[in-house]
DOLO-752434 format. One record per residue (C-alpha): residue in one letter; x, y, z. Coordinates in steps of 0.25 Angstrom, whole numbers, padded with zeros to 4 digits, always signed. Layout:
<rs>
aXYZ ...
</rs>
This chain:
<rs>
x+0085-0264-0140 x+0071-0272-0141 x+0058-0265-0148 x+0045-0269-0146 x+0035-0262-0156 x+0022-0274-0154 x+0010-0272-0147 x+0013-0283-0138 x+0003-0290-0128 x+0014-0299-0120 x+0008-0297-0106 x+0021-0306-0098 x+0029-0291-0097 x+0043-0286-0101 x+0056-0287-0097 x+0068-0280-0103 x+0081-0283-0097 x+0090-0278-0107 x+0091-0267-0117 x+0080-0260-0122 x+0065-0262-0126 x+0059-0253-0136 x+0043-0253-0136 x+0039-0245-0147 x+0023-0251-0145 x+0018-0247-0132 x+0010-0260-0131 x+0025-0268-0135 x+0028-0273-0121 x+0015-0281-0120 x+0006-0278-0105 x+0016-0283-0096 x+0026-0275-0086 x+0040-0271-0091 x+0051-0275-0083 x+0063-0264-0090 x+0077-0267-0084 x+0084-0261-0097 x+0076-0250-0106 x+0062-0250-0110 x+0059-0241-0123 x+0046-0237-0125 x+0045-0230-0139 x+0030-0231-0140 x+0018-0223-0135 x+0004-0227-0127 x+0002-0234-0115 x+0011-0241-0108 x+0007-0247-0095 x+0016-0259-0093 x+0024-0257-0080 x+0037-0255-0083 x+0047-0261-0071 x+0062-0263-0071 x+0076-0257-0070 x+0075-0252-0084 x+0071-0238-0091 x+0062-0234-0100 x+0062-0226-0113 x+0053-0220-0119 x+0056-0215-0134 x+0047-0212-0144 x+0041-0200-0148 x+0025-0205-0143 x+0019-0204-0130 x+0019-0217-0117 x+0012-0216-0108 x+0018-0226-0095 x+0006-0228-0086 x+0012-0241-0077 x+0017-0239-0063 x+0032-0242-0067 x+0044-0247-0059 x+0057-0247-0068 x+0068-0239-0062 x+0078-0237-0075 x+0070-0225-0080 x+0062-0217-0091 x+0068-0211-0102 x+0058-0203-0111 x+0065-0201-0125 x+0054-0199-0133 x+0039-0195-0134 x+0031-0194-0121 x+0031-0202-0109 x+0019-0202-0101 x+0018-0208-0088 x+0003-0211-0082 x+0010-0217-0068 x+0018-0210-0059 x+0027-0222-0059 x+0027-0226-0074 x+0041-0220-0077 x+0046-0230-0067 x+0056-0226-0055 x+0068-0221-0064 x+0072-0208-0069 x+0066-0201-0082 x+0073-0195-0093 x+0063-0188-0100 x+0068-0182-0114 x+0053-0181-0121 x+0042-0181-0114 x+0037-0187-0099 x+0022-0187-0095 x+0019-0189-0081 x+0002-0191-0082 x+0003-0196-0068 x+0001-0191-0053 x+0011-0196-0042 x+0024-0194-0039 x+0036-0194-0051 x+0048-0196-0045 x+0058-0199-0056 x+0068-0189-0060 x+0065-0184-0076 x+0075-0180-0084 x+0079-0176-0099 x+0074-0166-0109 x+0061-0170-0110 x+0047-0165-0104 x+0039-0168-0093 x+0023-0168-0094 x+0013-0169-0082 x+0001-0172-0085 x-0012-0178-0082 x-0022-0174-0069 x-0014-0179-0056 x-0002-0173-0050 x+0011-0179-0052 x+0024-0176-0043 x+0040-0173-0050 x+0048-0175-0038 x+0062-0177-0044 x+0072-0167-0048 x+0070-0169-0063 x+0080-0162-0076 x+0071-0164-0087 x+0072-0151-0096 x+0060-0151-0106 x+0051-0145-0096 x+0037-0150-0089 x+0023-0150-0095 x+0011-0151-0084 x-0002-0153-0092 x-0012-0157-0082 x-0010-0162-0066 x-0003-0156-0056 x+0014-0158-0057 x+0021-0157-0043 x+0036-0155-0043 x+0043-0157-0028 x+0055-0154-0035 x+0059-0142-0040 x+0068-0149-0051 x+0056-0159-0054 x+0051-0152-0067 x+0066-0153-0075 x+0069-0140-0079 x+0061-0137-0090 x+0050-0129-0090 x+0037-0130-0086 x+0022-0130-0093 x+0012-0131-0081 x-0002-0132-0089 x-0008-0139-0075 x-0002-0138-0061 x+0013-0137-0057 x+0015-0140-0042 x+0031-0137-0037 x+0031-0145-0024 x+0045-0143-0023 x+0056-0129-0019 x+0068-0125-0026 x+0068-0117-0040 x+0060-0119-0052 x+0064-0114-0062 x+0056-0121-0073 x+0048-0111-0081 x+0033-0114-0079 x+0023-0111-0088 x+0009-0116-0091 x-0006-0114-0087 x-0005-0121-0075 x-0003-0117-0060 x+0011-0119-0051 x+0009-0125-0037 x+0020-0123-0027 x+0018-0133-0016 x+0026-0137-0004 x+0035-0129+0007 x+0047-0128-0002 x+0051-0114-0009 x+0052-0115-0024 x+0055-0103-0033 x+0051-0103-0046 x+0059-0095-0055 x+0055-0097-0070 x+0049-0087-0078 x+0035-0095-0078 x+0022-0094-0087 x+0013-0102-0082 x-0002-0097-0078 x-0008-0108-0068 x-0006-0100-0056 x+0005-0104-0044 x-0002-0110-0031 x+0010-0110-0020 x+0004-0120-0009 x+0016-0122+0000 x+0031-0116+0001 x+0036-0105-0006 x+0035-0102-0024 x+0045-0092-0025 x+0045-0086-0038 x+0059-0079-0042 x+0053-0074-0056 x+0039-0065-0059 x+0034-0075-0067 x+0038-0087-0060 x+0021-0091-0055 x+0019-0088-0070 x+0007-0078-0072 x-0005-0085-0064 x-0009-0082-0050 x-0002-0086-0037 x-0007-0094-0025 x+0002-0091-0015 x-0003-0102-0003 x+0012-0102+0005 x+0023-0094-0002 x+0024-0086-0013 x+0040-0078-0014 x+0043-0069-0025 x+0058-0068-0028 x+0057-0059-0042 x+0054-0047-0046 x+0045-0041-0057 x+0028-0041-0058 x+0021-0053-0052 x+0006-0050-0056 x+0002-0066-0052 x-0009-0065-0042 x-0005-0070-0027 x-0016-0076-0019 x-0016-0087-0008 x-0013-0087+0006 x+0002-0087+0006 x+0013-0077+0005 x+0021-0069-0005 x+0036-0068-0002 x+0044-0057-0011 x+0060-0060-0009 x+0073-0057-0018 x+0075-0041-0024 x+0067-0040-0035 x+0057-0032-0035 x+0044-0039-0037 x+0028-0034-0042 x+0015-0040-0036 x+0005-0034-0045 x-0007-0045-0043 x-0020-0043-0035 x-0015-0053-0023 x-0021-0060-0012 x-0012-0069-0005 x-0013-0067+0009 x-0001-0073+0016 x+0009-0060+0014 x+0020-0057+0008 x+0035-0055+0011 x+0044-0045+0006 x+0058-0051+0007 x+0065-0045-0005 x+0065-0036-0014 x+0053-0027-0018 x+0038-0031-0018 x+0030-0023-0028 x+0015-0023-0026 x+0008-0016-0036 x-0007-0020-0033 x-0011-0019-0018 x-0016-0032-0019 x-0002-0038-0023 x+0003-0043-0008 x-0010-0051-0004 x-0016-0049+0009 x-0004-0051+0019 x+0007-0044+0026 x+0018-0041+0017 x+0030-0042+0026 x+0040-0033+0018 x+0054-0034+0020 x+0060-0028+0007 x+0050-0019-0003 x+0036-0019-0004 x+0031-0009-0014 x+0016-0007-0018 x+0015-0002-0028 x-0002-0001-0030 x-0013+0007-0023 x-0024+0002-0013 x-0022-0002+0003 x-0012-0011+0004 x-0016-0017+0018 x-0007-0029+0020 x+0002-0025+0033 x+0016-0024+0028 x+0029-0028+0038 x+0043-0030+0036 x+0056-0024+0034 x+0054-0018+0019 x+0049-0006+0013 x+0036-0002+0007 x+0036+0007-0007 x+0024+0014-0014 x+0025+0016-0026 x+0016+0018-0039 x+0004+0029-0040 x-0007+0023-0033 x-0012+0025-0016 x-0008+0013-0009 x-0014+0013+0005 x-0005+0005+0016 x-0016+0001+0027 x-0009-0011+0035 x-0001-0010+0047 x+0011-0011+0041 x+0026-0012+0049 x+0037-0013+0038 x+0049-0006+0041 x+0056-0004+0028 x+0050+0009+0025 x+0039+0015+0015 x+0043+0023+0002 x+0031+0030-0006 x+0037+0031-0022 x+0024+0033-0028 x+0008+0034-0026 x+0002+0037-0012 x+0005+0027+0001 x-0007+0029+0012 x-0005+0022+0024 x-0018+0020+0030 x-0012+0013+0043 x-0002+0019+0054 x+0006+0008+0052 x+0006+0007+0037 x+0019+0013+0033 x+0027+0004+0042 x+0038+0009+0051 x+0047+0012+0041 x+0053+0025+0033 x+0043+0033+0022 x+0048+0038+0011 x+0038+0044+0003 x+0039+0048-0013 x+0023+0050-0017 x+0013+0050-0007 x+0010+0045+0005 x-0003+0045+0015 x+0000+0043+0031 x-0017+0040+0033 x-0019+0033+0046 x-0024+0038+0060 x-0013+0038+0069 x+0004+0039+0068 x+0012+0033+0058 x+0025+0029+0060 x+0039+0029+0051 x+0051+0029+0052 x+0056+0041+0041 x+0045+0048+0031 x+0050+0055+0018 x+0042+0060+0009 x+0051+0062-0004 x+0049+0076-0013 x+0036+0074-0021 x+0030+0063-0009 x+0017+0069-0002 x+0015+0061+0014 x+0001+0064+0019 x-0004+0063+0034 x-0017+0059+0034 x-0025+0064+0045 x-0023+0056+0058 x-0011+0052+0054 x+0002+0054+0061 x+0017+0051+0057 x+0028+0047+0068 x+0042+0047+0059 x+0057+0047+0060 x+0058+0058+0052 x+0050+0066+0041 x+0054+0069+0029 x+0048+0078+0019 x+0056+0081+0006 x+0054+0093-0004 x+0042+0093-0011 x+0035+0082-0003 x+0023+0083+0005 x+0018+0082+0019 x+0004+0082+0020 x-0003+0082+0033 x-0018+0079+0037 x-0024+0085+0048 x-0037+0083+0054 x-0043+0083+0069 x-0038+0072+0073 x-0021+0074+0070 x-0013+0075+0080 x+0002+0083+0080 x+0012+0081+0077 x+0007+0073+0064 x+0021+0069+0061 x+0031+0067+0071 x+0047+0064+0065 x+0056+0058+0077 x+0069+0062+0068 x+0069+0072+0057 x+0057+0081+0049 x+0063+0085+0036 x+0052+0094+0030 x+0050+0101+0015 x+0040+0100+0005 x+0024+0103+0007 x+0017+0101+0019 x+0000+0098+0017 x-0008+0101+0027 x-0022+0098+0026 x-0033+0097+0037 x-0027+0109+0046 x-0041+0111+0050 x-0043+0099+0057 x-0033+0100+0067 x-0041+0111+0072 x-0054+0105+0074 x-0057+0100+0089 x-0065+0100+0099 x-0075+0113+0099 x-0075+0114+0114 x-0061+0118+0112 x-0054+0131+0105 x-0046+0126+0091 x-0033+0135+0087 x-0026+0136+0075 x-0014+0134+0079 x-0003+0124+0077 x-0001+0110+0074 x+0011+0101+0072 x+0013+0093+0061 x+0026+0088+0061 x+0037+0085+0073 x+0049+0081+0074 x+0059+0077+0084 x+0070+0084+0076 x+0070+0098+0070 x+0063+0097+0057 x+0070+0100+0045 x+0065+0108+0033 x+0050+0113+0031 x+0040+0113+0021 x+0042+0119+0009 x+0026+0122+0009 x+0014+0120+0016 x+0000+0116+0011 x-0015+0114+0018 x-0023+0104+0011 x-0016+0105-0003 x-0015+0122-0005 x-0005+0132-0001 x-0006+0133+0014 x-0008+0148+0011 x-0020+0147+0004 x-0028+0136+0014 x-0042+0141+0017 x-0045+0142+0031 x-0032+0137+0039 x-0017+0141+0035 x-0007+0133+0039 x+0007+0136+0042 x+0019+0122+0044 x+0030+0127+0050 x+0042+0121+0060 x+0040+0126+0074 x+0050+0131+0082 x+0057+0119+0087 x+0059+0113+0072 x+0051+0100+0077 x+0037+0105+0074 x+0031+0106+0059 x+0019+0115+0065 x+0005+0117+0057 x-0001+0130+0060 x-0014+0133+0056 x-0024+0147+0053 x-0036+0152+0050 x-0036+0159+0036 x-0044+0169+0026 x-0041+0161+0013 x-0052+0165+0005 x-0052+0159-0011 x-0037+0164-0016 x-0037+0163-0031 x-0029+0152-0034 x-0034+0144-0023 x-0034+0130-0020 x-0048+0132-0012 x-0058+0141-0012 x-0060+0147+0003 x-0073+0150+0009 x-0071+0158+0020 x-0075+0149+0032 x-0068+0142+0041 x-0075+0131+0047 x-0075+0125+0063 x-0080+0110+0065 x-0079+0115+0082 x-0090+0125+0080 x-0094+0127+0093 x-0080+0128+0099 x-0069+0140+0099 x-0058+0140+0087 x-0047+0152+0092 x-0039+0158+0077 x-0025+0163+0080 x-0020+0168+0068 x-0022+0180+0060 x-0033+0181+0052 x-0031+0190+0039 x-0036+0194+0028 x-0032+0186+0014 x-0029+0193+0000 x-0041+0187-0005 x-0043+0188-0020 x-0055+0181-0022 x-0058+0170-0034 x-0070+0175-0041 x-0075+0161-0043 x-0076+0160-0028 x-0090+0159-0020 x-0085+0162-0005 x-0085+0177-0007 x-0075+0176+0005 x-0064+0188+0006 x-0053+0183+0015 x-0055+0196+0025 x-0066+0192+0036 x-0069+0182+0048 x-0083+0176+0050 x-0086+0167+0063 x-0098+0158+0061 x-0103+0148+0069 x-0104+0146+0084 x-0091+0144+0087 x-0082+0153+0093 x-0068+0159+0086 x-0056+0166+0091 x-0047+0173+0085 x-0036+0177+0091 x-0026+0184+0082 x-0024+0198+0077 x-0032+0197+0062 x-0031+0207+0050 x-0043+0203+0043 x-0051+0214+0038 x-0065+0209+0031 x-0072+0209+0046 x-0077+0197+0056 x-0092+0191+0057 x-0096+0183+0068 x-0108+0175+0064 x-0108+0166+0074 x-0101+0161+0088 x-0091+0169+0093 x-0078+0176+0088 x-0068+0178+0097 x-0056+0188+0096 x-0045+0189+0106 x-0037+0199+0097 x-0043+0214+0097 x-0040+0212+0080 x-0045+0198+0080 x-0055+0202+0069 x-0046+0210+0060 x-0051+0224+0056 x-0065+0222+0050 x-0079+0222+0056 x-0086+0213+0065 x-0100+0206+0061 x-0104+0201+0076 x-0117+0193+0075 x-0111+0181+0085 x-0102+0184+0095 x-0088+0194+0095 x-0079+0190+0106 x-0067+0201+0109 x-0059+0194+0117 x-0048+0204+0117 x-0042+0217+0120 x-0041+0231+0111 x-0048+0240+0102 x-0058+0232+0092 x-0064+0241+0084 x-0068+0230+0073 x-0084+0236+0070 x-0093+0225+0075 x-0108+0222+0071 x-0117+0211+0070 x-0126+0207+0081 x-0118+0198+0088 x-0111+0199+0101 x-0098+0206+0106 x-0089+0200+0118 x-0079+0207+0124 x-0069+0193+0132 x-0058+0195+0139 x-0048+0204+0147 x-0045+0215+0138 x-0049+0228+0136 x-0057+0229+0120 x-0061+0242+0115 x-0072+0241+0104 x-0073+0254+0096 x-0080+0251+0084 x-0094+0255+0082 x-0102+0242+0083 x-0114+0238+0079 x-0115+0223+0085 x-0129+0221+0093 x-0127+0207+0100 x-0122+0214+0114 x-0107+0214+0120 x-0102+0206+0131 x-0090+0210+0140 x-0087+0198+0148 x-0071+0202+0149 x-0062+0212+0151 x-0065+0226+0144 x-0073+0232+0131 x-0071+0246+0129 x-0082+0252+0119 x-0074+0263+0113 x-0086+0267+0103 x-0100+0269+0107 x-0105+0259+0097 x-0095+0249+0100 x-0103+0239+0109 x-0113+0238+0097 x-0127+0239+0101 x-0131+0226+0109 x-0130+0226+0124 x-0117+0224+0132 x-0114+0214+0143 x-0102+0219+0151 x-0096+0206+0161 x-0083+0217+0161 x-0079+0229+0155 x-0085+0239+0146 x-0078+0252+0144 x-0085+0262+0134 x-0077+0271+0128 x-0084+0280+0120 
</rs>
């Protein structure tokens, strides 16, 4: 073993063929090239520039800092021992392997292919970018302080950890389980698929340009955002709150269960392959399908509008609204555990089964389909009105709620069960009016309208019925009456007039009128009309008793049943039509529009006023009331017996058939 501590200015070279050569003064070797076929020691630090050739290997010892800037040839290898070794030349460290126990600079650009290893450290730094191709086993970790440092393989980094203050770039696929931390970004290039799996800190953001960056732990893209160009693929679970944007995909595999919570805008989809996918901002899956073949649960309000396939199912959980507006054709089914879902599109829901805990909205013109809907005691399912529901089978459990909205444009039955109806719980009726509501050249009943039919006998029934949120019982204007028909298919709606007029204890005050939009048209009533143990509130202002009937308006009713109410009848407009002789109950008969008897019998109801009395069809009526009416009678059917002197009132009569006077 030679030293050489001189600053010597020899310019002829070196050649060292034998031992080893110790230059503890970086200018020792003079300015000529070094030809190493043995050992070169350099326990120095500066500059060294003279190339370095040969067979031989070179040691650096020392606890200061070289810096090798030649474009070296020697092949024996580097052996860094002490201090810091920096090298300025891609090719200054020669052809040979490196065993790096202290510390190795690479300020260079290029390609570095030589394999590293030992226990010491690896430092990039400088502006360019520099590539690690070889599959390196250095162990005291990576430092990248400026430039870009591109591994194309995944063992090129040792395994130590990694401090990443500019721009790691993983060229490369396999797994990298270095831990990265740091200020600056990740970049996964290429079309390999590599997954890292270290618990990473760093905050530069992760650009994934090419391949696939699968992340099998939450923290493995650190805590900065994600720009997803190609394939992002979750295979973890726990809370992923990094924003996604880009124009790639996100892929969700493996059985954890795993939480978007970032407002995203990736627009290249994402793939539900495993697991469960939990989305708790509406925003969190981006702009694209979503092609679900495992769990995808939102947990979050808003319109979700991105159009969902796939074999998996949907959940809904959490207490906000969530609107499902896409066309949507997933076939794993749809559970509702918490909030409202309201599916604003037919096809929103899929084709799969419902099975719905909290509350769920049907709000779309036209029919959904399904396969099975439950709805699970304490769940509330809402038609909407327009909607319609084609199922396998309906079930409504114990205290659930089916609520169903009628206008003029539903048609029956509004839900149709090819299997099985199993009913209990409420049924919520509201809109019963509109179904009435038609054309006004044609006669409206209240009659009977189907709600639900099945295939199959229904099973069970509703343990109570509501109209638009109070007691049927105590609805103004219309009640309403569920019941099974005859042949156990049919869950029937049947609708009446009634007298409700401000109960105590309401929900509603009533004001007595009930209005018709078909004013000009005919509407025939077919049920009694009675009178209703009215205790009125004292706070009310409609001074409205419960007892008696007033026609308005130019339209024409028709009553048709046999009526006990006893507070009398005023016609103040149009015509009021009875076809049963105690069509107007037992009080008196303000006439100052038009009273048509279109009946048979004995009507001795006293009629004033100074409209019009018309005696219609066949029959045979007998007035025998003393009358006082002055608008004239007009027989234009069968025959009207005038039992009482004052009966015909004291207009003039017009007789097109029969007038018998009796009296």
């Amino acid at each position: 073993m030679l030293t050489l501590s001189g600053a010597n200015s020899y310019t002829g070279g070196t050649t060292i063929s034998g031992g080893t050569l110790v230059v503890s003064n970086v200018e020792a070797l003079g300015s000529g090239d070094v030809t190493d076929n043995a050992t070169l020691e350099l326990n120095t630090g500066g500059d060294f520039d003279n190339n370095i050739g040969g067979t031989g290997s070179v040691v650096k010892s020392g606890d200061k800092t070289l810096t090798l800037s030649g474009a070296n040839s020697y092949t024996g290898g580097t052996t860094i021992s002490g201090g810091t070794l920096v090298a300025t030349n891609v090719e200054a460290l020669g052809s040979g392997d490196v065993t790096d126990n202290a510390v190795l600079e690479l300020n260079t650009g290029g390609t570095f292919d030589n394999v590293i290893s030992g226990s010491g450290q690896v430092v990039k730094s400088g502006d360019e970018m520099l590539t690690l191709s070889g599959a390196n086993s250095y162990t005291g970790g990576t430092t990248i302080s400026g430039g870009t440092l591109v591994a194309t393989n995944v063992e090129a980094l040792g395994s130590g950890d990694v401090t990443d203050n500019a721009t790691l770039e993983l060229n490369t696929g396999g797994t990298f389980d270095n831990v990265i931390s740091g200020s600056g970004q990740v970049v996964k290039s290429g079309d390999d698929a590599l997954t890292l799996s270290g618990n990473n800190s760093y905050t530069g953001g992760t650009l994934i340009s090419g391949g696939t960056l699968v992340a099998s732990n939450v923290d493995a893209l650190g805590s900065g955002d994600v720009t997803d160009n190609a394939t992002l693929e979750m295979n973890t679970g726990g809370d992923f709150d990094n924003a996604i944007s880009g124009s790639g995909q996100v892929v969700k595999s493996g059985d954890e269960t795993l939480t978007l919570s970032g407002a995203n805008s990736y627009t290249g989809g994402t793939t539900i392959s495993g697991g469960t996918l939990v989305a708790n901002n509406v925003e969190a899956l981006g702009t694209g399908d979503v092609t679900n073949n495992a769990t995808l649960e939102l947990n979050t309000g808003g319109d979700f509008d991105n159009a969902i396939s796939g074999s998996g199912q949907v959940v809904k959980s959490g207490d906000k609204t969530l609107t499902l507006s896409g066309a949507n054709s997933y076939t794993g089914g749809t559970t509702i555990s918490g909030g409202t879902l309201i599916a604003t599109n037919v096809n929103a829901l899929g084709t799969g089964a419902i099975d719905n805990r909290a509350s769920l909205l049907l709000d779309a013109s036209g029919q959904f389909t399904v396969t099975d809907l439950t709805t699970e005691s304490g769940g509330n399912t809402e038609i909407g009105a327009g909607s319609t529901l084609q199922a396998t089978t309906l079930t409504q459990k114990s205290d659930s709620t089916l609520t169903i909205n009628l206008n003029s444009n539903t048609v029956d039955p509004v839900i149709h069960a090819a299997s099985q109806v199993s009913l209990a719980g409420t049924l919520d009726i509201t809109g019963v009016g509109d179904v009435l509501d038609s054309d006004p050249a044609s006669t409206d009943d209240l009659d009977t309208f189907t709600l639900i039919a099945s295939d199959k006998t229904i099973a069970g029934d509703f343990e109570k019925l509501t109209v638009a949120g109070m007691d049927a019982d105590l609805a103004d204007f219309i009640t309403v009456d569920g019941r099974i028909d005859d042949t156990g298919k049919q869950y029937e709606l049947t609708t009446a007039l009634t007298w409700y007029a401000d109960r105590d204890d309401a929900v509603t005050d009533a004001h007595g009128t009930f209005n018709l939009t078909n004013a000009d048209g005919s509407f025939a009533v077919n049920t009694v009309l009675e009178n209703v143990d009215a205790t009125l509130d004292p706070d009310s202002a409609t001074g409205w008793d419960g007892t008696s009937l007033i026609k308005q308006g130019a339209g024409t009713l028709i009553l048709n049943a046999e009526n006990t109410y006893t507070g009398g009848t005023t016609i103040s407009g149009g015509t009021l039509v009875a076809t049963n002789v105690d069509a107007l109950g037992s009080g008196d008969v303000t006439d100052d529009a038009t009273l048509e008897l279109n009946t048979g019998g004995t009507f001795d109801n006293a009629i004033s006023g100074s409209g019009q009395v018309v005696k219609s069809g066949d029959d045979v009526l007998t007035l025998s009331g003393a009358n006082s009416y002055s608008g004239g009678t007009l027989i234009s059917d069968g025959t009207l017996v005038a039992s009482n002197v004052e009966a015909l009132g004291t207009g003039d009569v017009t007789n097109d058939a029969v007038l018998e006077l009796n009296t």
